[in-house]
Each structure stands twice: as structure tokens, then as C-alpha cells.
Backbone as XML, in Angstrom:
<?xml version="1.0"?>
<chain id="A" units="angstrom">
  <residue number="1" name="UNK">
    <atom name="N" x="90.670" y="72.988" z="89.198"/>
    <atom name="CA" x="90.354" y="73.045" z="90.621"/>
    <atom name="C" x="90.393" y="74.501" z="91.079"/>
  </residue>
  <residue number="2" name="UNK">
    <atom name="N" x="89.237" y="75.102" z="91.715"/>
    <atom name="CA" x="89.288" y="76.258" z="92.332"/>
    <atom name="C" x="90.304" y="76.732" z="93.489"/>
  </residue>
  <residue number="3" name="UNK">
    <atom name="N" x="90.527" y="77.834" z="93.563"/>
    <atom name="CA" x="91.361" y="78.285" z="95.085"/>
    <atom name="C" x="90.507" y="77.604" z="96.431"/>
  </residue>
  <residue number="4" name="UNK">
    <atom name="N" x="91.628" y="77.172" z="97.240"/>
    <atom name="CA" x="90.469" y="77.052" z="98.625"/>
    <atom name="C" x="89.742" y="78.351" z="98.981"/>
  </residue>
  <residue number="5" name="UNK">
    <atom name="N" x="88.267" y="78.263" z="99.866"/>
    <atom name="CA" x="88.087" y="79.183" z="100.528"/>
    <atom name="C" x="88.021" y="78.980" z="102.109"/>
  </residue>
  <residue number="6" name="UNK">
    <atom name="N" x="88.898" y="78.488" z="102.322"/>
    <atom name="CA" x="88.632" y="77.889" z="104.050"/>
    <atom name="C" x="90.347" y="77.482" z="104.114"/>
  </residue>
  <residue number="7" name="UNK">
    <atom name="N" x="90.884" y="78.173" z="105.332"/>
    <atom name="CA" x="91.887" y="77.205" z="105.540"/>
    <atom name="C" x="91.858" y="76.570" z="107.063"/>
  </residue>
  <residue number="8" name="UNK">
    <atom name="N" x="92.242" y="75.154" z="107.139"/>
    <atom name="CA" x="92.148" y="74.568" z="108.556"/>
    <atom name="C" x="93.827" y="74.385" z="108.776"/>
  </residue>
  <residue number="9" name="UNK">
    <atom name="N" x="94.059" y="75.090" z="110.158"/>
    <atom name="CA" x="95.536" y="75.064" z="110.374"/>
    <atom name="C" x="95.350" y="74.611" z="112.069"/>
  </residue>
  <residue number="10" name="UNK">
    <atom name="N" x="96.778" y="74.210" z="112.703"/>
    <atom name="CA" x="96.552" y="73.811" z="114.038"/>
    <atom name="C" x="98.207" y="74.049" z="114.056"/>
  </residue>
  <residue number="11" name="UNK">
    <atom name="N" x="98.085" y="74.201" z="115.338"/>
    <atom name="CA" x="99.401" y="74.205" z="116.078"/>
    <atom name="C" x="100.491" y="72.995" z="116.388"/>
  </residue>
  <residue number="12" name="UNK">
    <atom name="N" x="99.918" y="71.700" z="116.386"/>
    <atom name="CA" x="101.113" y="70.873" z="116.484"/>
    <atom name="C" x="99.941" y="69.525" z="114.960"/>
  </residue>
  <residue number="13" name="UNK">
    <atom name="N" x="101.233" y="68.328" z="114.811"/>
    <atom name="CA" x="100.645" y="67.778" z="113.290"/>
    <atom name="C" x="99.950" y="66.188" z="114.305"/>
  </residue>
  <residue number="14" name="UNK">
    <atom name="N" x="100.096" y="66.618" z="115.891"/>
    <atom name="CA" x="98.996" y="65.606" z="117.337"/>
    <atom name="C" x="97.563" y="66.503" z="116.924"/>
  </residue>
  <residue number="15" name="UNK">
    <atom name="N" x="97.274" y="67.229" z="116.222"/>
    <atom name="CA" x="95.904" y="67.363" z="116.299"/>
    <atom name="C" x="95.805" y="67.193" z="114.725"/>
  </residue>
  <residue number="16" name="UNK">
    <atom name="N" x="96.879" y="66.611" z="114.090"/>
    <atom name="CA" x="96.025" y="66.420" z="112.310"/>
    <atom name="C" x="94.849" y="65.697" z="111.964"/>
  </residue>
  <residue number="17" name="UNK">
    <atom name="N" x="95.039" y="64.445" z="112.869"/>
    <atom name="CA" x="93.367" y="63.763" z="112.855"/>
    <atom name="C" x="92.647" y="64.040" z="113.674"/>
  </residue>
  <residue number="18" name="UNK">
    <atom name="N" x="92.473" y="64.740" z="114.380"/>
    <atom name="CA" x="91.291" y="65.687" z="114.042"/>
    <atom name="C" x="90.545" y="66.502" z="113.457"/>
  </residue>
  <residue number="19" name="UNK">
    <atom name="N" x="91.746" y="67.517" z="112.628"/>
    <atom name="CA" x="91.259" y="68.618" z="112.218"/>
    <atom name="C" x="90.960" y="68.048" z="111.331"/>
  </residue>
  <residue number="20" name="UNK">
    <atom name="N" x="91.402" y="66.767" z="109.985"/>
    <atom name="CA" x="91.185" y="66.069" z="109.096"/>
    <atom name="C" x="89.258" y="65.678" z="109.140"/>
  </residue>
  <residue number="21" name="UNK">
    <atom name="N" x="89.166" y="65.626" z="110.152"/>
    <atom name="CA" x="87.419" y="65.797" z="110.353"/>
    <atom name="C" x="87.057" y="67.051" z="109.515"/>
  </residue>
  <residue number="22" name="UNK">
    <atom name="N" x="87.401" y="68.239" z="110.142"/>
    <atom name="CA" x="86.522" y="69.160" z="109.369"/>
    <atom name="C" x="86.759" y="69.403" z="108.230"/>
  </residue>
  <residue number="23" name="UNK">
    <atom name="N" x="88.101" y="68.536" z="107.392"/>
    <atom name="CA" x="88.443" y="68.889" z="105.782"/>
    <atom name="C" x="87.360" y="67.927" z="105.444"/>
  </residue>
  <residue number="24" name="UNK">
    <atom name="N" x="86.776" y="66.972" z="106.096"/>
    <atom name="CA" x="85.725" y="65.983" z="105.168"/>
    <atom name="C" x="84.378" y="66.727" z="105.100"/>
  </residue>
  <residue number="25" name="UNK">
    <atom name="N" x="84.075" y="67.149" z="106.285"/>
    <atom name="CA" x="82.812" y="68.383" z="106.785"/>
    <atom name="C" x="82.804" y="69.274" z="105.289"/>
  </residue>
  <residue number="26" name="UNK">
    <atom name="N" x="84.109" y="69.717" z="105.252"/>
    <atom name="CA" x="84.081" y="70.597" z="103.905"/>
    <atom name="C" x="83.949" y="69.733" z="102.758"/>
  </residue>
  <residue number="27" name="UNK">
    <atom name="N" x="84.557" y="68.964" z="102.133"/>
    <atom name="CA" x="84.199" y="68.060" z="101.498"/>
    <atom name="C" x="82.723" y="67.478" z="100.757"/>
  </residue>
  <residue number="28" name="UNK">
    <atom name="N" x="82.167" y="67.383" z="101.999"/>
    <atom name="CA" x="80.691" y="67.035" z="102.054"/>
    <atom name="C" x="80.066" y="68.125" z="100.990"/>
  </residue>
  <residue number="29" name="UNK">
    <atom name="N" x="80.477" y="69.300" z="101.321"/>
    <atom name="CA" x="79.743" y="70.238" z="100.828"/>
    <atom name="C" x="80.173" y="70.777" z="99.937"/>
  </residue>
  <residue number="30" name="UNK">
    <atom name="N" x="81.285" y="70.477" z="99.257"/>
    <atom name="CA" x="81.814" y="70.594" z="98.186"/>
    <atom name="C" x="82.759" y="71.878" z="98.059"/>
  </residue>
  <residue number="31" name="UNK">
    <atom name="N" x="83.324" y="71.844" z="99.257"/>
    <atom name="CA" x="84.160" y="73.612" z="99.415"/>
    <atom name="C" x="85.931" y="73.052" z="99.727"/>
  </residue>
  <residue number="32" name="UNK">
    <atom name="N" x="86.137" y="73.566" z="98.739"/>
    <atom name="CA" x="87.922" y="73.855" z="98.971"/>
    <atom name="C" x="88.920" y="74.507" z="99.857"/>
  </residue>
  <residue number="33" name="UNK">
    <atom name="N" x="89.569" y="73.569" z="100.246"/>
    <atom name="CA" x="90.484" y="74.034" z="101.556"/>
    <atom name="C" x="91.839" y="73.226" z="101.498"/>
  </residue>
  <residue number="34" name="UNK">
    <atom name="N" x="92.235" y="74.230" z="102.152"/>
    <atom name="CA" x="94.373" y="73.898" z="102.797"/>
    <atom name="C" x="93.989" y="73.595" z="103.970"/>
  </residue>
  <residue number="35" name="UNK">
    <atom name="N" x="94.855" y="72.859" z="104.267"/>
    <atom name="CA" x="95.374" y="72.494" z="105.800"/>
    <atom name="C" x="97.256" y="72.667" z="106.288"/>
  </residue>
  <residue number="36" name="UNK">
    <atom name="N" x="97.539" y="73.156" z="107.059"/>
    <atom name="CA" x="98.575" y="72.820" z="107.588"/>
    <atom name="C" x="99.014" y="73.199" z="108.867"/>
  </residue>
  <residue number="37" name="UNK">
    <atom name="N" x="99.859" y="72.928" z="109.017"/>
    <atom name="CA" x="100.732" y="72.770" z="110.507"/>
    <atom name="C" x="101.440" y="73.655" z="111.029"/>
  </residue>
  <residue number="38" name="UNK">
    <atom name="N" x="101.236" y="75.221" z="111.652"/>
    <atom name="CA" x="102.311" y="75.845" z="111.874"/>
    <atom name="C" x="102.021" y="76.587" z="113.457"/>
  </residue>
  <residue number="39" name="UNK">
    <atom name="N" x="103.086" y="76.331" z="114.234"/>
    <atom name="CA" x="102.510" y="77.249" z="115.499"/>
    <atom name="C" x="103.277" y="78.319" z="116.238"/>
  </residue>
  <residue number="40" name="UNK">
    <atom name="N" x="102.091" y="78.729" z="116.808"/>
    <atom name="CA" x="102.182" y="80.362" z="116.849"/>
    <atom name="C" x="103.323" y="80.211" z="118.642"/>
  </residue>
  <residue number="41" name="UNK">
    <atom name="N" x="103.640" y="79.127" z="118.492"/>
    <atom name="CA" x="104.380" y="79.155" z="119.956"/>
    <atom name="C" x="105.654" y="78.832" z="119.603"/>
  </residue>
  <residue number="42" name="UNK">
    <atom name="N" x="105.733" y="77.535" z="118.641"/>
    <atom name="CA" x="107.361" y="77.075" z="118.421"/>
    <atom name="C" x="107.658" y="78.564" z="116.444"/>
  </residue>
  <residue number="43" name="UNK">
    <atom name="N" x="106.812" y="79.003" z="115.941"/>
    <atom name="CA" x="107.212" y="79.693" z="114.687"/>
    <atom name="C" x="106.561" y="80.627" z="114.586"/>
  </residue>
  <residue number="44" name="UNK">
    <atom name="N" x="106.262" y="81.821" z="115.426"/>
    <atom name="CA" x="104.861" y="82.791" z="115.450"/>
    <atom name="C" x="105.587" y="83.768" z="114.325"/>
  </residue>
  <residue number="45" name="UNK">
    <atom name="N" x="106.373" y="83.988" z="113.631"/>
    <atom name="CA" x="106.403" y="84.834" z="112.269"/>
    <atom name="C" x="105.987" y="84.259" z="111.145"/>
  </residue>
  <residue number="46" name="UNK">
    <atom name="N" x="106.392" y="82.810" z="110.889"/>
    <atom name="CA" x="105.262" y="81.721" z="110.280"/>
    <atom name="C" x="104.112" y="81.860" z="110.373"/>
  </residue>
  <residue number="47" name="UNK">
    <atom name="N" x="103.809" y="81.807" z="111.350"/>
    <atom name="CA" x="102.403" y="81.725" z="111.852"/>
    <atom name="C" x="101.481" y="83.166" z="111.611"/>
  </residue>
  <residue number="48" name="UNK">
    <atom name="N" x="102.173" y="84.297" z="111.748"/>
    <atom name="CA" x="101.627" y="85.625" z="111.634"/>
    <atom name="C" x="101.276" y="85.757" z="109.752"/>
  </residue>
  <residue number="49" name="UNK">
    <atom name="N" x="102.997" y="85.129" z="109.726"/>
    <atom name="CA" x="102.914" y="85.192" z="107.950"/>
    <atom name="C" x="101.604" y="84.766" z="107.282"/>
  </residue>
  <residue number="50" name="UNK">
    <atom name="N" x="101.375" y="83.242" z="107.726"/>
    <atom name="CA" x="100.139" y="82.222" z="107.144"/>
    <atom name="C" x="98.624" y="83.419" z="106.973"/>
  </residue>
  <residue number="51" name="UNK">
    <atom name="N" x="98.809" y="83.901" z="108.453"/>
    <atom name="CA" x="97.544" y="84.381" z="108.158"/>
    <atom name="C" x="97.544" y="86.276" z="107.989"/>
  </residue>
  <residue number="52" name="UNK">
    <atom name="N" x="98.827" y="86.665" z="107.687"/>
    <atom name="CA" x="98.321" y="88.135" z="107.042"/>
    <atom name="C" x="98.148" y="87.551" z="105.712"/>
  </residue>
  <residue number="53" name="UNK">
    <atom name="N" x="98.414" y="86.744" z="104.943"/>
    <atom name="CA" x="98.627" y="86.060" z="103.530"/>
    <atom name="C" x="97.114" y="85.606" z="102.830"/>
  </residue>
  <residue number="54" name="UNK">
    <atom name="N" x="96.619" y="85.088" z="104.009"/>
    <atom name="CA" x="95.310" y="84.500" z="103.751"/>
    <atom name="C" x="94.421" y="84.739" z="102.651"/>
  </residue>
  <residue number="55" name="UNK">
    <atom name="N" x="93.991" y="85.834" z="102.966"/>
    <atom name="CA" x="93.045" y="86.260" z="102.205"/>
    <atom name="C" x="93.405" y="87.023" z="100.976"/>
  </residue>
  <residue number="56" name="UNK">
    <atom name="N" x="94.947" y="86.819" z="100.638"/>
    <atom name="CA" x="95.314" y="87.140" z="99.009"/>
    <atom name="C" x="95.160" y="85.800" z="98.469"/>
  </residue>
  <residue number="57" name="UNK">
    <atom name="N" x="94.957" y="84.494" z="98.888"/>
    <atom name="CA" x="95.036" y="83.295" z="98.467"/>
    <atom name="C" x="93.974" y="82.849" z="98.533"/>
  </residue>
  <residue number="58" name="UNK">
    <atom name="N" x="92.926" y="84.150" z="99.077"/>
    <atom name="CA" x="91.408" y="83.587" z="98.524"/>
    <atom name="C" x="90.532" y="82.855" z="99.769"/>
  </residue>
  <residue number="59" name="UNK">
    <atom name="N" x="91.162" y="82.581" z="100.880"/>
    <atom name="CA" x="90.277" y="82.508" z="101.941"/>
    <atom name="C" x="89.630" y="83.018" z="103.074"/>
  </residue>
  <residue number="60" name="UNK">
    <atom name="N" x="88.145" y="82.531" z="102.990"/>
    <atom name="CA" x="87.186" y="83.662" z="103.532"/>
    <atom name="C" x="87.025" y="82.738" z="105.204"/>
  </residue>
  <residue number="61" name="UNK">
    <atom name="N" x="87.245" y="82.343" z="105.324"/>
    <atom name="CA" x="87.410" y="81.634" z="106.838"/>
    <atom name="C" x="88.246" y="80.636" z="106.806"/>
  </residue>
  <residue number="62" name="UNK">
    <atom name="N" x="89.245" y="80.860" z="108.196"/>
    <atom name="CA" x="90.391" y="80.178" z="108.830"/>
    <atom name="C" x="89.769" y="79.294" z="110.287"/>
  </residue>
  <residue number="63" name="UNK">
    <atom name="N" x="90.086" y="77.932" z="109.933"/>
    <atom name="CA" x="89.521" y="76.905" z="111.084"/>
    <atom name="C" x="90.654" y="76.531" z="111.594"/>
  </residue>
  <residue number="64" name="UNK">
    <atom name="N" x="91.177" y="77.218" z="112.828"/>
    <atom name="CA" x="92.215" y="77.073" z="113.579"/>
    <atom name="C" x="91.941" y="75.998" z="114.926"/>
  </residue>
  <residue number="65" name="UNK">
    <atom name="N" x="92.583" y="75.049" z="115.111"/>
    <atom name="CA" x="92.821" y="73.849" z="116.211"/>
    <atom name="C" x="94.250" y="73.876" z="116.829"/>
  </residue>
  <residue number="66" name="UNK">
    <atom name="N" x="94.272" y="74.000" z="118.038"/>
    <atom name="CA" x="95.643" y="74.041" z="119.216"/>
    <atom name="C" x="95.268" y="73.301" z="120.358"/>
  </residue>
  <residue number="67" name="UNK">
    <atom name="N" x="94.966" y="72.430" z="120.131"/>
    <atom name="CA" x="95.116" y="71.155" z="121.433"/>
    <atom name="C" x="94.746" y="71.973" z="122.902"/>
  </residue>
  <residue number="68" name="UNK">
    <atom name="N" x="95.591" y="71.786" z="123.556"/>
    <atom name="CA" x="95.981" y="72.881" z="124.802"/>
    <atom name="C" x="95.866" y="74.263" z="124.906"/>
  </residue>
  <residue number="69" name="UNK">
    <atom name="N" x="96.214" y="74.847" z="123.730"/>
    <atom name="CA" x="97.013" y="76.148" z="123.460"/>
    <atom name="C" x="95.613" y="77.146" z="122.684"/>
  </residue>
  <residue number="70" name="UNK">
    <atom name="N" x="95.822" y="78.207" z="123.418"/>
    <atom name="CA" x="95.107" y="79.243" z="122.384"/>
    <atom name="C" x="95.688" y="79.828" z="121.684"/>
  </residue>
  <residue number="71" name="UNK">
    <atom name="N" x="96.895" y="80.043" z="121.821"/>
    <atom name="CA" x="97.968" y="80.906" z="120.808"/>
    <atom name="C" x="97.536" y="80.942" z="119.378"/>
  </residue>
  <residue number="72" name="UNK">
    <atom name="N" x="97.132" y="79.518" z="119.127"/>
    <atom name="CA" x="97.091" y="79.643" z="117.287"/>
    <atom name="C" x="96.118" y="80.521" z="117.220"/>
  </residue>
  <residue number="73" name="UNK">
    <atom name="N" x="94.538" y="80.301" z="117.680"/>
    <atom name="CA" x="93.611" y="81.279" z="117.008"/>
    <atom name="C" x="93.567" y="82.709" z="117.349"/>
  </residue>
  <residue number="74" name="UNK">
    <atom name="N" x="94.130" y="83.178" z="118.363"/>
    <atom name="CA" x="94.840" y="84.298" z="119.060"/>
    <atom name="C" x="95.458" y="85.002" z="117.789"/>
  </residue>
  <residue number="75" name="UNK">
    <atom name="N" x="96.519" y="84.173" z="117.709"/>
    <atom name="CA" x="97.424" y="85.578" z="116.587"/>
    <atom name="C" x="97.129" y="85.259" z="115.152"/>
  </residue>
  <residue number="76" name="UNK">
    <atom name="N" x="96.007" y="84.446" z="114.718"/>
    <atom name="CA" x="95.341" y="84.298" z="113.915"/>
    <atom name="C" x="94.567" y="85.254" z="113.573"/>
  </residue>
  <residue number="77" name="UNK">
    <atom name="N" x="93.792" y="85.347" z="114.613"/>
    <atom name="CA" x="92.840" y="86.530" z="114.905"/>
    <atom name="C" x="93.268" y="88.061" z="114.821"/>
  </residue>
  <residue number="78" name="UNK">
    <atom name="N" x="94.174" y="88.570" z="115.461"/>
    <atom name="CA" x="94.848" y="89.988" z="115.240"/>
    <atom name="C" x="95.691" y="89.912" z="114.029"/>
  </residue>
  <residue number="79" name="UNK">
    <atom name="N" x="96.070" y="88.676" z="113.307"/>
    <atom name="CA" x="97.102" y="89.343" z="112.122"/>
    <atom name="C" x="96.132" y="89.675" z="110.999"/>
  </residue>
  <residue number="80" name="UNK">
    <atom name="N" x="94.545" y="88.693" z="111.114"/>
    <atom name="CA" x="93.807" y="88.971" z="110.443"/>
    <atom name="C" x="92.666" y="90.572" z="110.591"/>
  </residue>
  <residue number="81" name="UNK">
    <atom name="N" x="92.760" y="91.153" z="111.531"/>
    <atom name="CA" x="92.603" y="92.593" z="112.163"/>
    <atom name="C" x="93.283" y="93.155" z="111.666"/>
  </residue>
  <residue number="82" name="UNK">
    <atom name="N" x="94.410" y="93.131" z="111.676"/>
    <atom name="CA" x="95.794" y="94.061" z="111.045"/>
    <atom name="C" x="95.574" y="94.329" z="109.709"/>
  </residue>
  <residue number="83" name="UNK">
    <atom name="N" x="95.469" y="93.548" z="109.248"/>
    <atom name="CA" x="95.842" y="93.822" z="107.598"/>
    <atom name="C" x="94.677" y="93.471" z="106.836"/>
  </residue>
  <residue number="84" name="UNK">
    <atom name="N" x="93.392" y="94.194" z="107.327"/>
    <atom name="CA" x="92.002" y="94.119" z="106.475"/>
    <atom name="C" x="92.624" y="95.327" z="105.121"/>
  </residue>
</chain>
């Protein structure tokens, strides 16, 4: 099995069926991906961690979901700025 290249993460595990949609989307098309649960409101050094990490683990796009909240794709977004 290859490394994922996609990871789908969300802020609370009330949006897992949803995001579970776009792991099938990927699926379809035959592309490898992680999913998990970490947020940038209740664990944002977790959360910073997940995604300065990313792209040593081989993924080329992060599909971030937060219900309410923008926080997740927010510091998603600058940790992945930071550490090109």
C-alpha cells in the first residue's frame, strides 16, 4: 500500500460522517488518504504539529472540515506557510 497523498482532518469526530464522504470521493479515484480528528481550538500544538508534519508523510493536499469553526483550516494553512 502506498503513502497517502491527501489528508482529511476536522475539528470535532460530529463531523466524521461527513468528512467520511470525501475519503470515498478519494476512493473512487483510487488515491490514498488519512483521516483524523484533532482541533485547533481544544489541542492547537496537535493541531500545528499534524500539519507542519504533513508533507514529510507525503501529503500533497490537506481536506480540512470544522463544523462552525474556521480555526482548523486557519492554522492549517499558516503551519503549512511556515515550514515550506
Amino acid at each position: 500500500m502506498s503513502k497517502p497523498q491527501v489528508s482529511i482532518v476536522m475539528g470535532s469526530d460530529s463531523d466524521l460522517d461527513i468528512m467520511r464522504e470525501a475519503g470515498k470521493a478519494l476512493e473512487e479515484f483510487g488515491i490514498q488518504y488519512e483521516i483524523d480528528v484533532t482541533s485547533a481550538h481544544r489541542s492547537p500544538d496537535r493541531t500545528a504539529d499534524y500539519a507542519r508534519k504533513a508533507s514529510g508523510r507525503g501529503i500533497k493536499v490537506i481536506i480540512a472540515g470544522a463544523g462552525g469553526a474556521a480555526h482548523l483550516a486557519g492554522v492549517r494553512y499558516k503551519c503549512r506557510q511556515e515550514f515550506r
